[in-house]
Backbone bond lengths (Angstrom), bond angles and torsions (degrees), N, CA, C in turn:
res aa  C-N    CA-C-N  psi(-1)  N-CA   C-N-CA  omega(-1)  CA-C   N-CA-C  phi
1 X - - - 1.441 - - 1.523 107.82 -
2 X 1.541 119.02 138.47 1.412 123.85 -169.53 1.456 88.82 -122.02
3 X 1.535 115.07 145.85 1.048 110.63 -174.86 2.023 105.69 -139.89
4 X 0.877 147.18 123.27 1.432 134.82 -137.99 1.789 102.24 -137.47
5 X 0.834 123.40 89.06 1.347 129.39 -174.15 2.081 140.65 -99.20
6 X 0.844 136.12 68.91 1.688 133.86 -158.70 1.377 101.01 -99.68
7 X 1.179 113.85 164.32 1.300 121.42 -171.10 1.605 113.22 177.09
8 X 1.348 101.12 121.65 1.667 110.75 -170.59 1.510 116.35 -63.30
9 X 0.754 139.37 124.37 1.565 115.50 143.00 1.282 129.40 -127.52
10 X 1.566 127.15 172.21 1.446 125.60 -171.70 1.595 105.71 -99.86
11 X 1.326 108.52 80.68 1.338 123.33 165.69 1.377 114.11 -170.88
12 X 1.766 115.27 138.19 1.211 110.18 178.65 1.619 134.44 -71.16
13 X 1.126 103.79 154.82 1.907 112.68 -157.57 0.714 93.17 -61.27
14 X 1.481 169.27 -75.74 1.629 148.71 179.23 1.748 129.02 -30.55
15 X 1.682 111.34 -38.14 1.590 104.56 142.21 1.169 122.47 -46.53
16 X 1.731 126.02 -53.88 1.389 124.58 -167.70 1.454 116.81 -70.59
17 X 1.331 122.33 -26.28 1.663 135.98 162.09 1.215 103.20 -65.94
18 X 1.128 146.67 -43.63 1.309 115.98 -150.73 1.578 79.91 -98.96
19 X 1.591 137.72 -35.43 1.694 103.13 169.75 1.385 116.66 -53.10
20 X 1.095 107.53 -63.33 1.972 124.44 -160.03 1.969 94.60 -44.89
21 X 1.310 94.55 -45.20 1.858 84.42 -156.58 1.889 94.93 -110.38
22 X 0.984 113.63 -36.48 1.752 108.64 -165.72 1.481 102.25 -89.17
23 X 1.321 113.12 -5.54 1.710 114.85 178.81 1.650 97.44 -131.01
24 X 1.125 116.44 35.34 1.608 135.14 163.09 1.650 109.39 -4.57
25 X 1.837 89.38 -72.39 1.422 115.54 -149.03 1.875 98.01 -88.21
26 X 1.257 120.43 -14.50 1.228 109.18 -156.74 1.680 83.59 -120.04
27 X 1.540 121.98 59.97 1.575 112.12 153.81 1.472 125.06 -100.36
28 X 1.814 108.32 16.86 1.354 109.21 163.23 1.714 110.28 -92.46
29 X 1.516 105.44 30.25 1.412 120.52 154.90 1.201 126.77 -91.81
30 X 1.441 105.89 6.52 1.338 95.33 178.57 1.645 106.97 -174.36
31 X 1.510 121.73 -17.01 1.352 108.50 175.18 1.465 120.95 -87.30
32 X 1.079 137.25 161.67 1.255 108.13 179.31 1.366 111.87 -121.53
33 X 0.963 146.48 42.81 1.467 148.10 122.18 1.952 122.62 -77.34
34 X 1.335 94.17 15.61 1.404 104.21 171.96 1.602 95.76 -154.02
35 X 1.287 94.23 134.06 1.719 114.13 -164.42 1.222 94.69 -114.71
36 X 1.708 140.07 -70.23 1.254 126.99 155.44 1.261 141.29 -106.10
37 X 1.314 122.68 150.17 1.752 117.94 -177.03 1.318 92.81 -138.72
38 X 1.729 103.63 170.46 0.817 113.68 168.94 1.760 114.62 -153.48
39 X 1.043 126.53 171.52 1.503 111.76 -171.86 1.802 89.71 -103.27
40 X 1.587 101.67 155.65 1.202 104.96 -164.61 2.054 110.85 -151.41
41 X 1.522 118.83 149.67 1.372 102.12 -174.81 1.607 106.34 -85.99
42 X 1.103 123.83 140.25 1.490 126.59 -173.63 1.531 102.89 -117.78
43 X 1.371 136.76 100.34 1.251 133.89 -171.04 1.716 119.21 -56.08
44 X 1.380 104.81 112.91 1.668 106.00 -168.75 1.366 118.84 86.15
45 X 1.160 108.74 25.26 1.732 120.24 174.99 1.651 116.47 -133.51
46 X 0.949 139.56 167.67 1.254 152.04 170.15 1.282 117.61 -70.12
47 X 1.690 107.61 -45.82 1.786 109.36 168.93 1.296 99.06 -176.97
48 X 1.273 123.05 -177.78 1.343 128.59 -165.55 1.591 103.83 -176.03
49 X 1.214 106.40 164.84 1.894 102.59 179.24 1.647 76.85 -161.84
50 X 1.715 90.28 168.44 1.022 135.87 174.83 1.536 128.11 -119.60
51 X 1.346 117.87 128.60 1.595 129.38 -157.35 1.154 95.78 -128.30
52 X 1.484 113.78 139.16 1.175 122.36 151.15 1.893 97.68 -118.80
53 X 1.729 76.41 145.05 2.341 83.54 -172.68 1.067 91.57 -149.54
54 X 1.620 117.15 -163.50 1.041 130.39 -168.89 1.212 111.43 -85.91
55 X 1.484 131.39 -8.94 1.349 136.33 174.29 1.232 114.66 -89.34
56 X 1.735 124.95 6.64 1.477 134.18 -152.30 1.368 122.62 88.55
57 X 1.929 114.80 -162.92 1.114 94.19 -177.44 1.554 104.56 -117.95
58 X 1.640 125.19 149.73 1.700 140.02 -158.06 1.037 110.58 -144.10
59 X 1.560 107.77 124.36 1.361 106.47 156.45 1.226 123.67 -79.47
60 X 1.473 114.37 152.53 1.307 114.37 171.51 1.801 103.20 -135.09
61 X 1.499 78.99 124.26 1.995 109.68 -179.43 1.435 137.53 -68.64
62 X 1.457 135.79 58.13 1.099 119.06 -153.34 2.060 122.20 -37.53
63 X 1.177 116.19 169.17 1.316 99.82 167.01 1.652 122.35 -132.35
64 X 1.728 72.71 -38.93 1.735 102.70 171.71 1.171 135.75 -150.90
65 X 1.296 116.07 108.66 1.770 110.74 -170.26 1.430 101.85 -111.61
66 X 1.574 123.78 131.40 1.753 127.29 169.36 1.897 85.20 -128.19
67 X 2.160 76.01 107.95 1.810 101.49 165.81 1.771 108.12 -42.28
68 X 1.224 115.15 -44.46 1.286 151.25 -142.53 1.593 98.34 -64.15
69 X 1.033 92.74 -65.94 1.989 114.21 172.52 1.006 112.58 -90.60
70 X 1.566 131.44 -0.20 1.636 128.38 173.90 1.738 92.98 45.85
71 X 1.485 122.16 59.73 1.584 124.14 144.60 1.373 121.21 -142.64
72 X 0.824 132.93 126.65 1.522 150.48 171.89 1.577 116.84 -107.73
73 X 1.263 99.92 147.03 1.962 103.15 -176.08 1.400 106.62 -132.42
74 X 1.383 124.53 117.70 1.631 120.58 176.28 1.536 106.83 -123.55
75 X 1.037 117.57 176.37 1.852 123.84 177.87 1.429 107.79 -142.14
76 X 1.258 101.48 154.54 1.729 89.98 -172.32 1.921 94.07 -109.96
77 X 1.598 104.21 176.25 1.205 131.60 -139.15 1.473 88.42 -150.85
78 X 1.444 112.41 128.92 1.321 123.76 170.86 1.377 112.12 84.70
79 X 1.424 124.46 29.02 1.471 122.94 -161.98 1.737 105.20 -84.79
80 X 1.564 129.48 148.44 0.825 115.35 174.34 1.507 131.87 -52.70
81 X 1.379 107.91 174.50 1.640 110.62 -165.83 1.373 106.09 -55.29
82 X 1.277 130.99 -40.76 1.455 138.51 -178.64 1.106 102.30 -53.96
83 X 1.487 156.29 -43.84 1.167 148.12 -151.13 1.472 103.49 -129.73
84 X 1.594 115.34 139.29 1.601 130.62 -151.67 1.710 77.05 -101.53
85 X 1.472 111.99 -64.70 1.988 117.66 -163.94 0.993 107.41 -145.75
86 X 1.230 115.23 143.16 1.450 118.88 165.40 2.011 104.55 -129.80
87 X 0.782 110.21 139.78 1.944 113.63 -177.20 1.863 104.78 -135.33
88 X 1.181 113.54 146.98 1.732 113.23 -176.45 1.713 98.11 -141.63
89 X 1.420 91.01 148.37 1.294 85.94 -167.35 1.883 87.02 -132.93
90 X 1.540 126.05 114.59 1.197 130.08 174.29 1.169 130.24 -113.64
91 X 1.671 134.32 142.12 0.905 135.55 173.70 1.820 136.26 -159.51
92 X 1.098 101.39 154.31 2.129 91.74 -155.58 1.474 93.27 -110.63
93 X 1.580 87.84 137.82 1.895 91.63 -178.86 1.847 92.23 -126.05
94 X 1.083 81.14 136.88 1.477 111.24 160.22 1.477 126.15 -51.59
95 X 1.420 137.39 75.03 1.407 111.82 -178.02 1.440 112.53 -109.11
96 X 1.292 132.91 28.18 1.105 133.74 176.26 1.791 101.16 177.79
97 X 1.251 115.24 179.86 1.515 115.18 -159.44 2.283 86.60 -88.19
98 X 1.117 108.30 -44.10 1.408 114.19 173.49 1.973 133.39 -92.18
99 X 1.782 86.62 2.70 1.714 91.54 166.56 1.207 108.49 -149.00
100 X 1.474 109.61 143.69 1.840 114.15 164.93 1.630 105.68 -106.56
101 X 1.330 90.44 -163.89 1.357 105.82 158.58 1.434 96.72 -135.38
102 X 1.458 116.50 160.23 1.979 141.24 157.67 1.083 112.14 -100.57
103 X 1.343 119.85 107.60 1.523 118.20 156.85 1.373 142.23 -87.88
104 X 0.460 169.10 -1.67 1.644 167.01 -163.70 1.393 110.16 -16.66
105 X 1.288 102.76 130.92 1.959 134.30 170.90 1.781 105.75 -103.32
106 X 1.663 122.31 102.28 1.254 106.23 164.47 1.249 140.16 -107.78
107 X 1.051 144.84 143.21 1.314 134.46 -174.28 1.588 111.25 -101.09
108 X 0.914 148.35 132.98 1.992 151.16 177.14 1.227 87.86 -139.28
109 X 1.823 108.23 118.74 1.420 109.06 151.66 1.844 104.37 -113.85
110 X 1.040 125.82 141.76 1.243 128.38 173.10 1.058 113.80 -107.38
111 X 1.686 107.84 144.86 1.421 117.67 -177.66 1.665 127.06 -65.30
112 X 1.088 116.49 160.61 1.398 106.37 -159.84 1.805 133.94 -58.32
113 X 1.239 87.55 -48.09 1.893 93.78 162.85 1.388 118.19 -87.10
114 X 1.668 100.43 -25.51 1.495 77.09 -168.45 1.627 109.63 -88.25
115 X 1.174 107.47 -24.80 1.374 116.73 160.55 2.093 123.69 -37.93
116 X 1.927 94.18 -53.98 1.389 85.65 175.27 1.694 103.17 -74.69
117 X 1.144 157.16 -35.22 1.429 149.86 -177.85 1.412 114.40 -67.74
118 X 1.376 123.36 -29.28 1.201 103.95 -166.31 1.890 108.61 -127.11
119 X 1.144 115.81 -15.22 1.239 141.07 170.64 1.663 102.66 -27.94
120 X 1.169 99.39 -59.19 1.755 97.05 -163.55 1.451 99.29 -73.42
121 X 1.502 135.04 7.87 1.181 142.05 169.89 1.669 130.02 -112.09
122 X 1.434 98.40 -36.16 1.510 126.65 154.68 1.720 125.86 -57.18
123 X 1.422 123.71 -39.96 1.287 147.03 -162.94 1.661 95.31 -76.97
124 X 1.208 109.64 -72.82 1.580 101.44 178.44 1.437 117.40 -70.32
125 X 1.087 121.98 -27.33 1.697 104.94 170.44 1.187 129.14 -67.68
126 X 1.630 120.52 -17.86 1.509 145.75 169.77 1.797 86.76 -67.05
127 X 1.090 120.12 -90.48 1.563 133.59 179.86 1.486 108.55 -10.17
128 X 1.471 123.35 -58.71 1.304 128.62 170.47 1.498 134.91 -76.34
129 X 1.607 100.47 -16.22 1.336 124.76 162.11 1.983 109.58 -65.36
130 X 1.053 87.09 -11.70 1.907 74.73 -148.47 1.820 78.98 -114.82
131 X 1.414 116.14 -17.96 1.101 107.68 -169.37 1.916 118.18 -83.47
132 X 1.644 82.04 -17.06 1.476 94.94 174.00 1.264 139.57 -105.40
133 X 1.710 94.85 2.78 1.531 118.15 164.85 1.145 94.78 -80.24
134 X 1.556 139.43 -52.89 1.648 119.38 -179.17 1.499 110.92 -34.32
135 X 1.506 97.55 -70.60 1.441 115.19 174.16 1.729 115.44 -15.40
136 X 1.368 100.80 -55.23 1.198 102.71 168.60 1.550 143.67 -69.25
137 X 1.117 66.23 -48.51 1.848 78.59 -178.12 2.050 103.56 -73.77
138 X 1.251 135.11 -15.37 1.157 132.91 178.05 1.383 94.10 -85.44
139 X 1.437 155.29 -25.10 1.365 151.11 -160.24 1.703 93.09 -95.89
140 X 1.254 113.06 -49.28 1.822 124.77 -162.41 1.978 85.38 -64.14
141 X 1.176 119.65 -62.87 1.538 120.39 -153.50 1.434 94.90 -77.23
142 X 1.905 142.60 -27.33 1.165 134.42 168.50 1.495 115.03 -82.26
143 X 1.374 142.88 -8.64 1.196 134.50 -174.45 1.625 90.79 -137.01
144 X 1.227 131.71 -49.47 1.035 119.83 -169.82 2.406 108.19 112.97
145 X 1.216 110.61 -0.58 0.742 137.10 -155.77 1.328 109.52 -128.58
146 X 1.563 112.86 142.74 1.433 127.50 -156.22 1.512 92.20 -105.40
147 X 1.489 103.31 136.50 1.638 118.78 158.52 1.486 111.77 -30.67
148 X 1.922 101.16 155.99 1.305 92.03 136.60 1.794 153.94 -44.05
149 X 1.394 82.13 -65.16 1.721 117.34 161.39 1.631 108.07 -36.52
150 X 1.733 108.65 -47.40 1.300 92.24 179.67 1.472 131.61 -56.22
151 X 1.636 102.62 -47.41 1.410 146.95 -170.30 1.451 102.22 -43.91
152 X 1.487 109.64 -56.92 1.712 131.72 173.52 1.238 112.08 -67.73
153 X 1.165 120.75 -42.68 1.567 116.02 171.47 1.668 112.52 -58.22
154 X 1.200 121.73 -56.97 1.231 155.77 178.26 1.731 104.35 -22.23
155 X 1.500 96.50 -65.11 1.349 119.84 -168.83 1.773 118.92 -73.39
156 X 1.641 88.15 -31.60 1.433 96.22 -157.65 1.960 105.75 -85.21
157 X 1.697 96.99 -23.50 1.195 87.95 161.08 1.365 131.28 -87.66
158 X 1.213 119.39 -21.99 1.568 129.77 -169.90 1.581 93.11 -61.16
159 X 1.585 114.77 -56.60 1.104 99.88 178.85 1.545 143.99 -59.15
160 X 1.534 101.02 -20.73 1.638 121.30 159.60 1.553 107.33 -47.52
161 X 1.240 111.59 -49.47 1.265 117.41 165.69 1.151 163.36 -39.37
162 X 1.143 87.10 -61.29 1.557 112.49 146.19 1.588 118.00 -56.62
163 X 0.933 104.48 -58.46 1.809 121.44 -168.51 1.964 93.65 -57.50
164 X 1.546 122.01 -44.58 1.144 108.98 172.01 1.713 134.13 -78.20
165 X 1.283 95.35 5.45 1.338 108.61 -175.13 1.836 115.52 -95.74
């Protein structure tokens, strides 16, 4: 599954770099299908963090970051059984001195059965997952301020949390 994503926002591309890439590890600040992260050493990589979301918890591997082009590409590690790889490839363009755009290129390959059984159920919840991390992350870098969605996510697990503890 390829998944192809841009998205404007009203802030300049050096705000959006230093979240997207210099605050790597800390985007359970603000998306809300990831509640916690953390930045992490990934042997033979540049950096890496660790997420816990609604899909569990994943690493994700840097592979390649060019400061230059403000894009970097990582894949995550530890993905559930349903999914064989997933790899993202991001990057912030400049279209004015006060707006860019975010891109992201994704790759999802799913594993073989579980892919054919659950795929046609999996595919759109990824789609809306990813659609509301934009969501997010364009509200966090224009106001500075977390979604709704985040807020609810936020809560609803902590309290899972708690309650299992």
């Amino acid at each position: 599954m390829i998944i192809n994503k841009n998205i404007s926002v009203n802030a300049p591309a050096d705000k959006v770099w230093e979240l997207v890439w210099n605050q790597f590890g800390q985007v359970g600040d603000w998306a809300s299908t990831v509640n916690l992260s953390e930045d992490r050493e990934a042997f033979g990589s540049v950096k890496g963090r660790t997420c816990t979301s609604t899909w569990g918890e994943i690493d994700e591997i840097v592979e390649r970051v060019d400061p230059d082009s403000m894009s970097f590409t990582y894949y995550a590690d530890g993905l559930p059984a349903m999914m064989k790889k997933a790899r993202s490839t991001w990057k912030v363009i400049t279209k004015n001195g006060d707006t860019s755009t975010i891109s992201a290129h994704m790759e999802i390959e799913f594993a073989r059965l579980p892919g054919f059984f659950l795929g046609w159920m999996m595919k759109p919840k990824m789609r809306k997952d990813i659609d509301q991390t934009f969501k997010d992350l364009k509200q966090f870098i224009e106001t500075g301020k977390k979604t709704e969605s985040k807020i609810k996510s936020d809560l609803k697990f902590f309290k899972k949390q708690k309650n299992a503890a």
